[in-house]
Backbone as CSV, one residue per row, in Angstrom:
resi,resn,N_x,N_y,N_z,CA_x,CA_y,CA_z,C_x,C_y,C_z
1,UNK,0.852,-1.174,0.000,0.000,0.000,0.000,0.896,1.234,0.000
2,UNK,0.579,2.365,-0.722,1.314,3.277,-1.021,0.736,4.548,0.093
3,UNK,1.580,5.227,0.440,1.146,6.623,1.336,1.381,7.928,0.691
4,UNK,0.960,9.080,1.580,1.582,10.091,1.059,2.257,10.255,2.079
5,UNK,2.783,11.092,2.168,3.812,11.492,3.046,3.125,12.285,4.159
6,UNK,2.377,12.366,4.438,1.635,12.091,5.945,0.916,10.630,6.580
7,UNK,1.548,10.447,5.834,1.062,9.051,6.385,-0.346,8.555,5.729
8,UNK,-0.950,9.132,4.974,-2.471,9.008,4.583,-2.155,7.971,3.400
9,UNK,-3.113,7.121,3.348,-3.344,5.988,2.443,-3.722,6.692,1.096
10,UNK,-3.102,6.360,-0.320,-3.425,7.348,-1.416,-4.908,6.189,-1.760
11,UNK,-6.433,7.050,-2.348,-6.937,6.869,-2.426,-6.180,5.540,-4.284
12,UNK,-7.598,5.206,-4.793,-7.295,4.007,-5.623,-7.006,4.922,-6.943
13,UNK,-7.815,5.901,-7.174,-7.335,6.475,-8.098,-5.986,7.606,-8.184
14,UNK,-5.409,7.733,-6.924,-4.001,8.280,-6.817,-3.360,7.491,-7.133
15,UNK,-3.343,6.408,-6.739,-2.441,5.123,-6.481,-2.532,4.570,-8.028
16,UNK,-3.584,4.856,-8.860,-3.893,4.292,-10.244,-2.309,5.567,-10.953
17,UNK,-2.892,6.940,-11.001,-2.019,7.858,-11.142,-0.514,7.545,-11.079
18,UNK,-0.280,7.485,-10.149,1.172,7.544,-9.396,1.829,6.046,-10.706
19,UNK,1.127,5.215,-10.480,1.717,3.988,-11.212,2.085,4.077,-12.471
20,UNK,0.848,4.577,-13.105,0.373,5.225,-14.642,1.899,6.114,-15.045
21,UNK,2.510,7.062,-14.242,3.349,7.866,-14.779,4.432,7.450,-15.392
22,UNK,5.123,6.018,-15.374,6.032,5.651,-15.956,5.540,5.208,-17.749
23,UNK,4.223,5.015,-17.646,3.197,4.383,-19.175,3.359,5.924,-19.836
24,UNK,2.668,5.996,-19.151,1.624,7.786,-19.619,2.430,8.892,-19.701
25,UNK,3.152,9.215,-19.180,3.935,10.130,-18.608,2.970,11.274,-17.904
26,UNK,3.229,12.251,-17.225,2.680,12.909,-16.440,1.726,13.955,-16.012
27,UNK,1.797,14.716,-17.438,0.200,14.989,-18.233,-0.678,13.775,-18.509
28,UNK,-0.503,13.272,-18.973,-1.584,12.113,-19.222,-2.319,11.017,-18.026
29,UNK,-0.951,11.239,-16.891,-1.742,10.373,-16.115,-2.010,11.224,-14.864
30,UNK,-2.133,12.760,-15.007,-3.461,13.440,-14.313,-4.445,13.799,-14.538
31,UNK,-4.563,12.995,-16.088,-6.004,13.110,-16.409,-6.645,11.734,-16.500
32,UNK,-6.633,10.744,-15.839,-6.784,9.279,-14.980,-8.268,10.016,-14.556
33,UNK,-9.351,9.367,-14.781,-10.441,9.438,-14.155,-11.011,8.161,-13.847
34,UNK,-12.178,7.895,-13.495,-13.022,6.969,-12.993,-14.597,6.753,-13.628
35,UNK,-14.950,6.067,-14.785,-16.314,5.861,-15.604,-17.560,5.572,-13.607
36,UNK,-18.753,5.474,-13.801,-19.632,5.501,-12.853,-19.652,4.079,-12.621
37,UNK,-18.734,2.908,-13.256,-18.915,1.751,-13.189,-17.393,1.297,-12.239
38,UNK,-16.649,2.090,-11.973,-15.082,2.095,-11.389,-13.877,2.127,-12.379
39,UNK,-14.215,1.615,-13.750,-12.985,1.954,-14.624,-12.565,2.826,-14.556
40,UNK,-11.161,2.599,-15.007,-10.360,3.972,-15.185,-10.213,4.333,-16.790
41,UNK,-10.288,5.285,-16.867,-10.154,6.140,-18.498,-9.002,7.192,-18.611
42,UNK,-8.246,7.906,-19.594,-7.879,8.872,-19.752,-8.921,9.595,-20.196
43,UNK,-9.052,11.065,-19.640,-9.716,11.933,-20.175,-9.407,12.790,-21.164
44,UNK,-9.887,13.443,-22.345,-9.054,13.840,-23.381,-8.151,15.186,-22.692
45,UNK,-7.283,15.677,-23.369,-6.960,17.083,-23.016,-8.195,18.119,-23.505
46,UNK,-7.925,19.190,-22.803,-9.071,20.397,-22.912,-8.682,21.083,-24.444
47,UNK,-7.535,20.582,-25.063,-7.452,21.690,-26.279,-7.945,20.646,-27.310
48,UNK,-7.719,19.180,-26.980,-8.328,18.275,-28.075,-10.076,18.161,-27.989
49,UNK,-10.593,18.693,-26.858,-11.950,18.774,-26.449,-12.453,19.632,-27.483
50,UNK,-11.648,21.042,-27.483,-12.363,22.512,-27.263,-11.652,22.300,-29.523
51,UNK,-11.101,21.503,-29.647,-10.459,21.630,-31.334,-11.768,20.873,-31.627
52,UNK,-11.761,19.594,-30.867,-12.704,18.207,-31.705,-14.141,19.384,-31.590
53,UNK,-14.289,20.078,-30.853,-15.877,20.474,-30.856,-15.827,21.625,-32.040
54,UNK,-14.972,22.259,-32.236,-14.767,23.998,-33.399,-14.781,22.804,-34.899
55,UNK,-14.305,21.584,-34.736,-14.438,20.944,-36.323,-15.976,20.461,-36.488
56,UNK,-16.378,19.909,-35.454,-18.176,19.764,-35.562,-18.588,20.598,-35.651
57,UNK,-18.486,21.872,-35.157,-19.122,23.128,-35.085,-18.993,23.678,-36.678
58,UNK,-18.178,23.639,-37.138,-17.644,24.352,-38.464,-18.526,23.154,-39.266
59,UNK,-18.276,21.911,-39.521,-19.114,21.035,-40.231,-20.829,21.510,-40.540
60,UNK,-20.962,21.659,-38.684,-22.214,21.518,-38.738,-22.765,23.106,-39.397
61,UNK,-21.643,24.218,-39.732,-22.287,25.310,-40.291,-22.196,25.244,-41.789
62,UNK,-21.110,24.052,-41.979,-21.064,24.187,-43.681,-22.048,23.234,-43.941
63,UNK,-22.982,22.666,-43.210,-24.173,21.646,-43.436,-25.160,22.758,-43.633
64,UNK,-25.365,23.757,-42.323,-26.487,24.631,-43.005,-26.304,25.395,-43.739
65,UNK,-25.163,25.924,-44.392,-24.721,26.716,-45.440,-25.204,26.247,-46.770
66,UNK,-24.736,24.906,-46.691,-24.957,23.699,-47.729,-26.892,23.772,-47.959
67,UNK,-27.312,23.633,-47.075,-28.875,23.770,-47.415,-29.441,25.027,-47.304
68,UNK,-28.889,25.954,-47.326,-29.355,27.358,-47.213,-29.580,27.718,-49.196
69,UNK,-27.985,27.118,-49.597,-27.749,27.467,-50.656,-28.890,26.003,-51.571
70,UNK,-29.057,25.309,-50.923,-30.236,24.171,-51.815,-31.430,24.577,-51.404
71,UNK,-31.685,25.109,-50.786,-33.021,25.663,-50.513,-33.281,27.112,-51.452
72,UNK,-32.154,27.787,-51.787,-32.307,28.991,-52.449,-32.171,28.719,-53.938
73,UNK,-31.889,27.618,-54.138,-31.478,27.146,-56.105,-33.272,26.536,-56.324
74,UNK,-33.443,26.183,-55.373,-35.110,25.278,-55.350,-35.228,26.788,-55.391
75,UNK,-35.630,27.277,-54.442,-36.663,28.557,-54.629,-36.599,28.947,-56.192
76,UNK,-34.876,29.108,-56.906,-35.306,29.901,-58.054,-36.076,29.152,-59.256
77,UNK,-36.021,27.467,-59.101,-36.489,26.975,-59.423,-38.224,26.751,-59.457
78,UNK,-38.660,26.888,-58.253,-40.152,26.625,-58.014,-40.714,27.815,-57.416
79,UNK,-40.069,28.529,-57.061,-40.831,29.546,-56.197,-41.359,29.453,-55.028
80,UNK,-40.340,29.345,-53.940,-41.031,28.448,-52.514,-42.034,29.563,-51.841
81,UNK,-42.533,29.782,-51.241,-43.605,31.030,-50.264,-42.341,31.324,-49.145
82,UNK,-42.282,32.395,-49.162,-41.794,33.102,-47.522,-41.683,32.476,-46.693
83,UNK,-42.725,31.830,-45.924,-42.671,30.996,-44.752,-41.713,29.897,-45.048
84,UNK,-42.513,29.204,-46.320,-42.016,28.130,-46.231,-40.491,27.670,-45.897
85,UNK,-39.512,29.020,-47.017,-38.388,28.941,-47.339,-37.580,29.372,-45.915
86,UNK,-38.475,30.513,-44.908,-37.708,30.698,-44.015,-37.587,29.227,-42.436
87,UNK,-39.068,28.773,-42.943,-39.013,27.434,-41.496,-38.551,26.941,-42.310
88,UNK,-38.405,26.057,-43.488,-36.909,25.458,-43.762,-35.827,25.789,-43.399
89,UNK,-35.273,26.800,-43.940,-33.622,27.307,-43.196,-33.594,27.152,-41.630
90,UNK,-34.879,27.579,-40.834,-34.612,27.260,-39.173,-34.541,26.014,-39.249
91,UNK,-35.380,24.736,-40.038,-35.555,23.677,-39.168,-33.671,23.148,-39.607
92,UNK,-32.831,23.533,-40.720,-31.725,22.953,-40.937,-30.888,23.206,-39.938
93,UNK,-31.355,24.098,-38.401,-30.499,24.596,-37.549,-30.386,22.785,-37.194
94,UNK,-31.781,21.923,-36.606,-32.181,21.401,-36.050,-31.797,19.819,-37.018
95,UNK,-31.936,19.655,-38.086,-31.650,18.885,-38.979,-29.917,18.398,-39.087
96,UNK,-29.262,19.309,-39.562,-28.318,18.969,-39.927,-27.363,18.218,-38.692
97,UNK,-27.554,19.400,-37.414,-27.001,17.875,-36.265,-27.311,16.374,-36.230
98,UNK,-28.799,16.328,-36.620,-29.335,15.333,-36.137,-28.419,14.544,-37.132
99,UNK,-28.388,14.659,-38.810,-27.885,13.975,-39.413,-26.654,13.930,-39.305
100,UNK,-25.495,14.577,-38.748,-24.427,14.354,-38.584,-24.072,13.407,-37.120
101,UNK,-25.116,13.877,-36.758,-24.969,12.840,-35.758,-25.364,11.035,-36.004
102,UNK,-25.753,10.934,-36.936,-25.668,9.545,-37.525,-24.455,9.044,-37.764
103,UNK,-23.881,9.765,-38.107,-22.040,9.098,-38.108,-21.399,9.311,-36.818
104,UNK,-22.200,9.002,-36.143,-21.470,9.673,-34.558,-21.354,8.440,-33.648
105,UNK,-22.645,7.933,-33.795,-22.795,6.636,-32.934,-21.839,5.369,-32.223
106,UNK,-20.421,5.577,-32.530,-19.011,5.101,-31.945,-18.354,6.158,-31.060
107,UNK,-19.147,7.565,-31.289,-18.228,8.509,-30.784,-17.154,9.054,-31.066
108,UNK,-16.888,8.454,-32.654,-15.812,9.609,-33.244,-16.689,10.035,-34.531
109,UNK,-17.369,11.492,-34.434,-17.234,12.005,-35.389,-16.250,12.971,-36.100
110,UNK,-16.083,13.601,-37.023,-14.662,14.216,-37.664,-13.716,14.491,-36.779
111,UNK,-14.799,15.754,-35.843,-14.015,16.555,-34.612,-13.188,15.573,-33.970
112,UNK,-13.530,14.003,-33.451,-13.068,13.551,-32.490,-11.685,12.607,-33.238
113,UNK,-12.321,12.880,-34.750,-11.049,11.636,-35.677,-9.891,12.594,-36.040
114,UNK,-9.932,13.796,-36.304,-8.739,14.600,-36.031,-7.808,14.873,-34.980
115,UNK,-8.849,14.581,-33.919,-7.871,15.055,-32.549,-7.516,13.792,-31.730
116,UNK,-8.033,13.121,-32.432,-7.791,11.695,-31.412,-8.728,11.437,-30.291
117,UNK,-9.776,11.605,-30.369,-10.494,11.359,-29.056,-11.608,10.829,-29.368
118,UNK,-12.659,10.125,-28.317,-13.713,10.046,-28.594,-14.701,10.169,-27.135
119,UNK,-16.318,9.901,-27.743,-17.101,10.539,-26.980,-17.704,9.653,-26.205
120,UNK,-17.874,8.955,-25.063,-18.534,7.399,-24.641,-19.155,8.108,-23.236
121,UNK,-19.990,7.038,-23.012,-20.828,7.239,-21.629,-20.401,7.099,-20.499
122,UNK,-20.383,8.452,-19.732,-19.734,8.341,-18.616,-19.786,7.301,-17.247
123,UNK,-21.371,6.866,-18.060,-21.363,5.656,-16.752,-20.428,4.595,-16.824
124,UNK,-20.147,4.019,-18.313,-19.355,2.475,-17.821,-18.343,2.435,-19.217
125,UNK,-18.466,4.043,-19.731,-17.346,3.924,-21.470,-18.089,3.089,-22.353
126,UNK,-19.154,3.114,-22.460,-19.756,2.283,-23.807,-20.078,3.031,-25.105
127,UNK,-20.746,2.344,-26.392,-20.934,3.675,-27.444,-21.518,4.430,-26.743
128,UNK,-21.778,5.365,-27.118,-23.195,6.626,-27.113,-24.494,5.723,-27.734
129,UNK,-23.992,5.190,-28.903,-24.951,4.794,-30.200,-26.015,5.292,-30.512
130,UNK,-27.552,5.503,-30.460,-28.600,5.976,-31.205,-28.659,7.459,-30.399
131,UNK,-28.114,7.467,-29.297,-28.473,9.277,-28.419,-27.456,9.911,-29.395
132,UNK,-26.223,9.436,-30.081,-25.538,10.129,-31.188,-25.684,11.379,-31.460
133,UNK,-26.903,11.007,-32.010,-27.768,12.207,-33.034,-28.000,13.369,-31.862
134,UNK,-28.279,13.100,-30.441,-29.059,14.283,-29.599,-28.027,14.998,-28.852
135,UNK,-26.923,13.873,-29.110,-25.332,14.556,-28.518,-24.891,15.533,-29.616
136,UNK,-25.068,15.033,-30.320,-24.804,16.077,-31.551,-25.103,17.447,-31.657
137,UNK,-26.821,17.695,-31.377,-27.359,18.294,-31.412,-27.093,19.517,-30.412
138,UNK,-26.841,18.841,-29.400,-26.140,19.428,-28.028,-24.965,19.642,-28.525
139,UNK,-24.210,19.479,-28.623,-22.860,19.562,-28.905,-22.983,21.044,-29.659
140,UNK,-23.602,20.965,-30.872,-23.658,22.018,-31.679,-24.567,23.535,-31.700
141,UNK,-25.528,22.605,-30.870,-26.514,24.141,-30.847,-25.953,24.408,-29.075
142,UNK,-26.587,23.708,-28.253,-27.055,24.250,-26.831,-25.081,24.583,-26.466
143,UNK,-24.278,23.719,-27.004,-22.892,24.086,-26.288,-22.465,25.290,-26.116
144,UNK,-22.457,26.151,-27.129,-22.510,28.114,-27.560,-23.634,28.277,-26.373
145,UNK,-24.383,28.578,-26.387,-25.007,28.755,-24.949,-24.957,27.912,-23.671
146,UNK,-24.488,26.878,-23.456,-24.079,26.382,-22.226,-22.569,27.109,-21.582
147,UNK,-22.310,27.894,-22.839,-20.507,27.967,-22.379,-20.846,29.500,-22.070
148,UNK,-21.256,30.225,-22.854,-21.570,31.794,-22.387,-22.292,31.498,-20.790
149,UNK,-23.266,30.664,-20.572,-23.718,30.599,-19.463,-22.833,30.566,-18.080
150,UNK,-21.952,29.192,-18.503,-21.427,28.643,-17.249,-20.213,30.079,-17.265
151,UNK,-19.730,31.018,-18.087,-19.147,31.919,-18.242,-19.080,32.844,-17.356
152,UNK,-20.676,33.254,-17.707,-21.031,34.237,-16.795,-21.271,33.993,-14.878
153,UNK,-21.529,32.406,-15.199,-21.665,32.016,-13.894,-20.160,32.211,-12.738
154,UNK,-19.169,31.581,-13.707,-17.970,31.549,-12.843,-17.512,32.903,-12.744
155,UNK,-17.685,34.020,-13.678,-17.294,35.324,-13.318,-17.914,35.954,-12.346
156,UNK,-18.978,35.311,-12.025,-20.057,36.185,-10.931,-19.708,35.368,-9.629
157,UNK,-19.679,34.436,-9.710,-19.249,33.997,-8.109,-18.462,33.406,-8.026
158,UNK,-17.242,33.404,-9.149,-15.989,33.504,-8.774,-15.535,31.626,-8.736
159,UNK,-16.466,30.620,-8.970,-15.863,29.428,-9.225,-16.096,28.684,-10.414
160,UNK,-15.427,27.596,-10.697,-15.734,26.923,-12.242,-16.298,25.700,-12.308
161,UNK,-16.989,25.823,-10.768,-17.491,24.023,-10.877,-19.054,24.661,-10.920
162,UNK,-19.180,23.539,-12.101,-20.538,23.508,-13.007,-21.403,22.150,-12.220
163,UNK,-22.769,22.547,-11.776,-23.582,21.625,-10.807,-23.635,20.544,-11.957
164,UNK,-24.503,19.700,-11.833,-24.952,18.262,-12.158,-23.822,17.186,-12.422
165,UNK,-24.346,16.425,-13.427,-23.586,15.469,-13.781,-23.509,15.138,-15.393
166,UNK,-22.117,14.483,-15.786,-22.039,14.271,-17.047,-22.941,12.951,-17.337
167,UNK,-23.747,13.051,-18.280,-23.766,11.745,-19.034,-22.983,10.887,-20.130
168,UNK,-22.116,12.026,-20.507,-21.313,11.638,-21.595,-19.537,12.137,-21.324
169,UNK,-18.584,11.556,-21.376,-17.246,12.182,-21.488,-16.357,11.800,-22.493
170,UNK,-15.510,12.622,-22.841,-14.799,12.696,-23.963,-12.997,12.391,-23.405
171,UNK,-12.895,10.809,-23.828,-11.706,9.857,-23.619,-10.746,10.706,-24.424
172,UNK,-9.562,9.826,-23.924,-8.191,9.355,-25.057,-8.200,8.227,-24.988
173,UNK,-8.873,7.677,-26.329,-8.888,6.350,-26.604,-7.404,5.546,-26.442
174,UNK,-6.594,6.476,-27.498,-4.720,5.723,-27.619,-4.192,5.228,-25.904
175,UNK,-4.209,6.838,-24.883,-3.607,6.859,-23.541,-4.707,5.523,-22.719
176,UNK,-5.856,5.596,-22.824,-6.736,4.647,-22.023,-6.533,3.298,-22.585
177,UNK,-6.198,3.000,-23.872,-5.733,1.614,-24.083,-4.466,1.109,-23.587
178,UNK,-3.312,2.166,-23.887,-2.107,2.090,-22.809,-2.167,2.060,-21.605
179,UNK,-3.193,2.194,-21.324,-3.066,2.165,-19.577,-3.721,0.756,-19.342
180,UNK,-4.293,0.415,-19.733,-4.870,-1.691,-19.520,-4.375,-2.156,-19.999
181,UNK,-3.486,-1.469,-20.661,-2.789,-2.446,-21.533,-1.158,-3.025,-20.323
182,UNK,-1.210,-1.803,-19.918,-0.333,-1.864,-18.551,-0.787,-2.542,-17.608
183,UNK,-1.661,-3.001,-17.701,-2.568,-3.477,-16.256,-3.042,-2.909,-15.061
184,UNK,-3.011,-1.751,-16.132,-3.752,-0.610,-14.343,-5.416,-0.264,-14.994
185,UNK,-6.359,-1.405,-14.016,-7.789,-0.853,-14.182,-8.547,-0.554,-13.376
């Protein structure tokens, strides 16, 4: 059993840490977390988080760009009505996640295949699979307003811990296979 130097017993996930640093090296194995089932995971870094989400984000605007401009070649074609043409363009806010989120269902979509990461359930690391599409959706619309929010929150009272709980977290697949692969689970 390992201590710290007061004598205190290092909890399982210090003790996971501490071991990890010769695999991982030492960025990587302070980001050692714990799935809701006791596994241990690497968690991605915050710049492969905050990159993998600006490439979905950008996708998901050249998706509605993409139907802004097919919705406007139809119009010159048929002549759509006002309404029609404008609740089309809103509902592609709502559309185009959903469909990008069909290629999502492993948890690497583009964002996450560029940066190396992927997206699994925080309870026990499994796919996402069919919620894909609603992670997506989240991801792309509500995230821009979840982040101005929690923004304003930590500037006003001064801390950065955000209440509830994750349902979903975003691994390092490569570092979390190296680490069982080491035999630390």
């Amino acid at each position: 059993m390992t201590v710290r130097a007061t004598g205190q017993p290092l909890t399982r996930l210090e003790a996971a840490r501490a071991q990890a640093e010769h695999v991982l090296g030492p960025r990587r194995a302070k980001r050692i977390a714990t799935f809701g089932n006791g596994g241990l995971y690497v968690r991605a870094g915050t710049g492969a988080q905050i990159m993998a989400w600006l490439v979905d984000f950008t996708v998901f605007l050249f998706g509605v760009g993409a139907g802004v401009v097919a919705l406007a070649l139809v119009d010159r074609a048929v002549t759509l009505s006002d309404n029609f043409a404008a609740g089309a363009s809103l509902s592609l806010l709502v559309v185009v996640p959903l469909l990008y989120g069909l290629c999502y269902g492993n948890g690497r979509a583009l964002g996450a295949l560029l940066t190396g990461t992927q997206l699994v359930r925080a309870r026990d690391g499994s796919r996402i699979g069919l919620k894909a599409c609603w992670a997506m959706l989240v991801r792309t619309l509500l995230m821009p307003v979840l982040v101005v929010v929690l923004l304003v929150a930590a500037f006003s009272t001064g801390s950065s811990d955000a209440p509830g709980s994750l349902v979903r977290t975003s691994i390092d697949p490569d570092a979390t296979r190296r680490l069982h692969e080491a035999g630390i689970r």
